[in-house]
C-alpha positions as CSV (number, residue, x, y, z in Angstrom):
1,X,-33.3,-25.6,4.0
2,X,-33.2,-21.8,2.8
3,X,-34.9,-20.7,6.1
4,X,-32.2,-22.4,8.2
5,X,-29.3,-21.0,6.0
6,X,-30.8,-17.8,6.0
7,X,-30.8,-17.5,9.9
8,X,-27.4,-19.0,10.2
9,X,-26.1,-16.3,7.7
10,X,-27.4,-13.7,9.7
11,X,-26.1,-14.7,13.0
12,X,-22.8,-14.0,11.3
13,X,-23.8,-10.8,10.9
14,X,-24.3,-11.8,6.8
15,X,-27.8,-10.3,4.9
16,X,-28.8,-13.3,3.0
17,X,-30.3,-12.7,-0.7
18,X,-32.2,-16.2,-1.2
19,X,-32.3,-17.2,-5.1
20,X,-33.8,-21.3,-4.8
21,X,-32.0,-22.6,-7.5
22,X,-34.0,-26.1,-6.8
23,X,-37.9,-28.0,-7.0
24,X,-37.8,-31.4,-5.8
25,X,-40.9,-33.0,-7.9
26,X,-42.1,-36.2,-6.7
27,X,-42.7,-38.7,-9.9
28,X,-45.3,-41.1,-9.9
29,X,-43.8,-44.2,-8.9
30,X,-46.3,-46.3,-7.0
31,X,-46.2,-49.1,-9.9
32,X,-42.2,-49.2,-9.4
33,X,-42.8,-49.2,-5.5
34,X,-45.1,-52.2,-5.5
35,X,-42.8,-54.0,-8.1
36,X,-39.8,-53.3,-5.7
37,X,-41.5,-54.4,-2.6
38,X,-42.9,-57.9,-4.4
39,X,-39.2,-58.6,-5.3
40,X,-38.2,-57.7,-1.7
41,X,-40.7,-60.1,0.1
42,X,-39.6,-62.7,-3.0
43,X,-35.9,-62.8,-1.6
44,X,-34.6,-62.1,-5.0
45,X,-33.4,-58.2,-3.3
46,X,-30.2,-58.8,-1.1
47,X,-29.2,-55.3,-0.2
48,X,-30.2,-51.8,-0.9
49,X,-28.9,-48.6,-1.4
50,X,-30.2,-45.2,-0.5
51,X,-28.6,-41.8,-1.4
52,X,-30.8,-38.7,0.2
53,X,-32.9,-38.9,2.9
54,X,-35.6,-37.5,0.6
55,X,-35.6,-41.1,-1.5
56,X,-36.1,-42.7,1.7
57,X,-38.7,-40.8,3.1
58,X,-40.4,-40.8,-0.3
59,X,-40.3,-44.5,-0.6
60,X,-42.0,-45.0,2.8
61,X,-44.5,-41.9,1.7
62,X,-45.7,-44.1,-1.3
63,X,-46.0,-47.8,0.7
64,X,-47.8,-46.2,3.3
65,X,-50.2,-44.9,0.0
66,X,-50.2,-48.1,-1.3
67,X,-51.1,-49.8,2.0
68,X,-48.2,-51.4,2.7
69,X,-45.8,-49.6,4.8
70,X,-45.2,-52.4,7.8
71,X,-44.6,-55.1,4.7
72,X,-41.8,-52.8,3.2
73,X,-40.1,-52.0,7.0
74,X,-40.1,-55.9,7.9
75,X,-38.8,-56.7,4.1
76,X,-36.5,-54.2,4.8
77,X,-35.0,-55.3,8.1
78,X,-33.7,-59.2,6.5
79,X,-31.7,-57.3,4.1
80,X,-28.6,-55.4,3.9
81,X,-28.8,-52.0,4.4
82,X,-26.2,-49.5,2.7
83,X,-26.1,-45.5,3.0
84,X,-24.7,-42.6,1.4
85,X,-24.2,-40.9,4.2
86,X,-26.4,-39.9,7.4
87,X,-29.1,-38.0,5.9
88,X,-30.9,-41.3,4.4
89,X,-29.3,-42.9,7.6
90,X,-31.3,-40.8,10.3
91,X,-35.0,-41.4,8.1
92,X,-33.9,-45.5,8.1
93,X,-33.2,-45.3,12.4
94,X,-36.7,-43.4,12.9
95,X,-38.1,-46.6,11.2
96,X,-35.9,-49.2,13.4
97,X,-34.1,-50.4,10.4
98,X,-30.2,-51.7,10.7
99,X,-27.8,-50.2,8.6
100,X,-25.0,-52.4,7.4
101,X,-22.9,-50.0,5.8
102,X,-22.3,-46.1,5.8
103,X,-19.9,-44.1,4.0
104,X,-17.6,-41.4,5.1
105,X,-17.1,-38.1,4.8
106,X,-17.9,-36.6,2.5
107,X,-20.4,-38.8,1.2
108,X,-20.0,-38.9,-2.4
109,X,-19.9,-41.1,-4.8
110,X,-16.0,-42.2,-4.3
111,X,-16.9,-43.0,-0.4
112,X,-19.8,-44.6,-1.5
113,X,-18.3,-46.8,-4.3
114,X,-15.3,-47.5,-2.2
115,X,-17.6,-49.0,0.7
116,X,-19.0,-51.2,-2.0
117,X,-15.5,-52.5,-3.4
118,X,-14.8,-55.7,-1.2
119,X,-18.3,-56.8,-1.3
120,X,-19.0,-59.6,-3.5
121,X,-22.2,-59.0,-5.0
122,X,-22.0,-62.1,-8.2
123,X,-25.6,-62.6,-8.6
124,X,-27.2,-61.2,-5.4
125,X,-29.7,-58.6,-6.8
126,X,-29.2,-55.0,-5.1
127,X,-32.3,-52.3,-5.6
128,X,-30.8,-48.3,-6.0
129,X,-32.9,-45.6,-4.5
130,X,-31.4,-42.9,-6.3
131,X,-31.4,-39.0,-5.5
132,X,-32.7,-36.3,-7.7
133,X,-30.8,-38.5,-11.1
134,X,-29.6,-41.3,-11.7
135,X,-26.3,-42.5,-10.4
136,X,-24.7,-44.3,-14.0
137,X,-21.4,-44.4,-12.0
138,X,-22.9,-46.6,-9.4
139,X,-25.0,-48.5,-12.1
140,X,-21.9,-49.3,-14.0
141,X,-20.0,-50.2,-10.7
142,X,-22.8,-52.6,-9.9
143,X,-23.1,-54.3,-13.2
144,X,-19.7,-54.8,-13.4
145,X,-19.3,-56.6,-10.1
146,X,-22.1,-59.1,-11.4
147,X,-25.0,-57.7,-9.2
148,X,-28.3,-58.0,-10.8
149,X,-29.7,-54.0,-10.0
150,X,-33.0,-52.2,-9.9
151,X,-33.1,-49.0,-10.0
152,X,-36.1,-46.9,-8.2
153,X,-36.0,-42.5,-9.3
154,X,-38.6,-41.6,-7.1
155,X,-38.3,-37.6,-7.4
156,X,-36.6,-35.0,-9.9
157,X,-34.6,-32.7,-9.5
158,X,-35.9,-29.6,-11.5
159,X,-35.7,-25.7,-12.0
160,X,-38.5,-23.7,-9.4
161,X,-41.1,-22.6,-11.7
162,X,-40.4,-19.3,-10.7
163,X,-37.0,-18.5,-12.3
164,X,-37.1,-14.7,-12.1
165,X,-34.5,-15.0,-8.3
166,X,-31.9,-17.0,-10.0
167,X,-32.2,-14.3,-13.3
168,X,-31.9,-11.5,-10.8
169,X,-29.0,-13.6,-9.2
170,X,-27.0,-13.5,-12.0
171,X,-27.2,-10.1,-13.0
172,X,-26.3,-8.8,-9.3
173,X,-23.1,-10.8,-9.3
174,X,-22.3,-9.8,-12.8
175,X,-22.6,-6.1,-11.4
176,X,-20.7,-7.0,-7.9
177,X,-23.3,-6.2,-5.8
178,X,-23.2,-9.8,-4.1
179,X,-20.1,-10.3,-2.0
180,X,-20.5,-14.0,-1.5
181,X,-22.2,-16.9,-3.4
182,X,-23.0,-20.8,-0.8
183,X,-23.7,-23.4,-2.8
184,X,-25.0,-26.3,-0.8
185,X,-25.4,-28.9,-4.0
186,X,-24.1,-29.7,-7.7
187,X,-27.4,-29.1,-9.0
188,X,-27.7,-25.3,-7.7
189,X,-24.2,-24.5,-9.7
190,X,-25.6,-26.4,-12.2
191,X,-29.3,-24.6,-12.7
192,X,-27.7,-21.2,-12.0
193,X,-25.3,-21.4,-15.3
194,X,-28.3,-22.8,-17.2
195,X,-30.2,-19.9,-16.3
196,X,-27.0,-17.6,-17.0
197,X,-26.3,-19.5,-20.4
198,X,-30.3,-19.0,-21.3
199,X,-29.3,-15.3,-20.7
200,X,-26.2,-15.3,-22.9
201,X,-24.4,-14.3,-19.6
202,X,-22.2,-18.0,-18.8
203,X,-19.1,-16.6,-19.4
204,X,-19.4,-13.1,-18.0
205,X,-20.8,-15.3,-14.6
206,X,-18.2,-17.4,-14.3
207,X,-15.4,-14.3,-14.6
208,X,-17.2,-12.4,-11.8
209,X,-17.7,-15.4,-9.5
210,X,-13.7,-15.5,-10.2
211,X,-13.1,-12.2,-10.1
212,X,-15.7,-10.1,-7.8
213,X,-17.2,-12.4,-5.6
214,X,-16.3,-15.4,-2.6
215,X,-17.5,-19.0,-4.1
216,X,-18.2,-20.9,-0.7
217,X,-18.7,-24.8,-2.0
218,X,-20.5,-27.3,0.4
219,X,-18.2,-30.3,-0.7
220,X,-15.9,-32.2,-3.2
221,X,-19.2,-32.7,-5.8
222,X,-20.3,-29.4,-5.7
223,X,-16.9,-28.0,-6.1
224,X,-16.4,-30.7,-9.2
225,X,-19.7,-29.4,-10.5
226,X,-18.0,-25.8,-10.3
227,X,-15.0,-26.2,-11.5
228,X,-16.7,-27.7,-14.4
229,X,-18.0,-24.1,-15.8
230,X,-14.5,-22.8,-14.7
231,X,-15.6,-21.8,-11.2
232,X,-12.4,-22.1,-8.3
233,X,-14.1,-22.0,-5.1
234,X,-12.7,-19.8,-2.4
235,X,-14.2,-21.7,0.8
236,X,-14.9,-25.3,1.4
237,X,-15.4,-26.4,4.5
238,X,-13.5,-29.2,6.4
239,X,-17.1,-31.2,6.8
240,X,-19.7,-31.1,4.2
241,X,-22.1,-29.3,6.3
242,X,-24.6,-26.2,6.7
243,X,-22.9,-24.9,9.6
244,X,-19.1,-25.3,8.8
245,X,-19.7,-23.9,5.5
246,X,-21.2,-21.0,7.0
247,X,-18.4,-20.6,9.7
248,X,-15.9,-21.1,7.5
249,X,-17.0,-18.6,4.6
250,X,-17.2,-16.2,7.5
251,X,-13.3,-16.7,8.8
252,X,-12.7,-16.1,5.1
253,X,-14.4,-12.9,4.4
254,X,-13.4,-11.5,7.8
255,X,-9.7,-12.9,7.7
256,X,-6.9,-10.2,7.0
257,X,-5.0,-9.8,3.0
């Protein structure tokens, strides 16, 4: 979504400096997809649970490879449908799919995991499509509740091949010549102190972003993931979204001290 950002930057009068700090790779998972959808048409898959809209589109990318796309959406339709949040939500619709259950803002983890708590799930087997990693929290919450859980990682979540923007990144904020910093996901924070600690520069990163430049944070994860390498954010939006974060970082910056 870089493009997209990039234009809604600039129509706050903003002069975006793109760095992708992300690769989405897809793994090859068409053994695990074919495994998943036998279990599904065996009945021994009661409900499933998708994170990203990438993990759904991806799954119905690699049944329509294998052939069996219109099995999986049927299969899918008899059982119970849970989101994240709308992203995986809006790929299920364009298929006709019923969701059950959607968490709510801001569609973390802790939504997620609370929509799950009065559901009794003793022995009813529930398939995970994760996001970029794997989800342990959710694992372990499953588990414990006596669901019997398979777990589909159908795409990574690695550095861009191309590193040199994020190094370039890091030495411009160090310097102060970027103003403001959006982070739209834990992983970018992430991959952009991996890149810093790679360059001895973690520490000195973290003061300026403190220090020397605005920290606009998408959402509660991000901001977690943050906060982690000692990172306060000075913007998070009100709804975990591209164009409140955008708004928002733009009353701050403009706002009078």
């Amino acid at each position: 979504m870089s493009n997209e950002m990039a234009g809604l930057i600039t129509r706050y009068g903003g002069i975006p400096c793109v760095a992708p700090a992300v690769c989405e790779v897809r793994r090859n998972s068409q053994r695990e997809v074919a495994a998943f959808l036998e279990h599904l048409l065996a009945g021994s898959i009661h409900a499933v649970i998708f994170f990203t809209g990438v993990g759904a589109s991806t799954l119905f990318q690699e049944a329509e490879r294998l052939a069996r796309l219109p099995e999986l959406l049927r299969a899918l339709r008899e059982v119970m449908i849970i989101c994240r949040g709308p992203k995986p939500a809006a790929v299920l619709k364009r298929y006709e799919i019923p969701i059950a259950l959607n968490a709510r803002e801001p569609y973390t983890t802790t939504e997620l995991l609370a929509l799950l708590q009065p559901l009794d799930m003793r022995e009813r087997g529930v398939a995970v499509i994760h996001y970029g990693e794997r989800n342990a929290a959710l694992i372990q919450t499953l588990r414990e509740k006596g669901a019997h859980v398979e777990e589909l990682c159908l795409y990574e979540w690695l550095l861009p091949e191309d590193i040199g923007p994020l190094q370039t990144l890091v030495h411009e904020i160090i310097a102060r010549r970027i103003d403001a910093v959006v982070f739209t996901s834990q992983v970018q924070a992430r991959h952009l102190f991996q890149v810093a600690a790679d360059l001895g520069l973690a520490d000195a990163l973290a003061r300026a972003l403190n220090t020397g430049t605005i920290v606009a944070s998408v959402g509660p994860t991000c901001t977690g993931a943050l906060q982690s390498y000692g990172v306060t954010p000075h913007v998070v939006p009100e709804h975990p979204k591209m164009g409140h974060l955008i708004k928002a970082l733009f009353d701050y910056a403009t706002a009078p001290r």
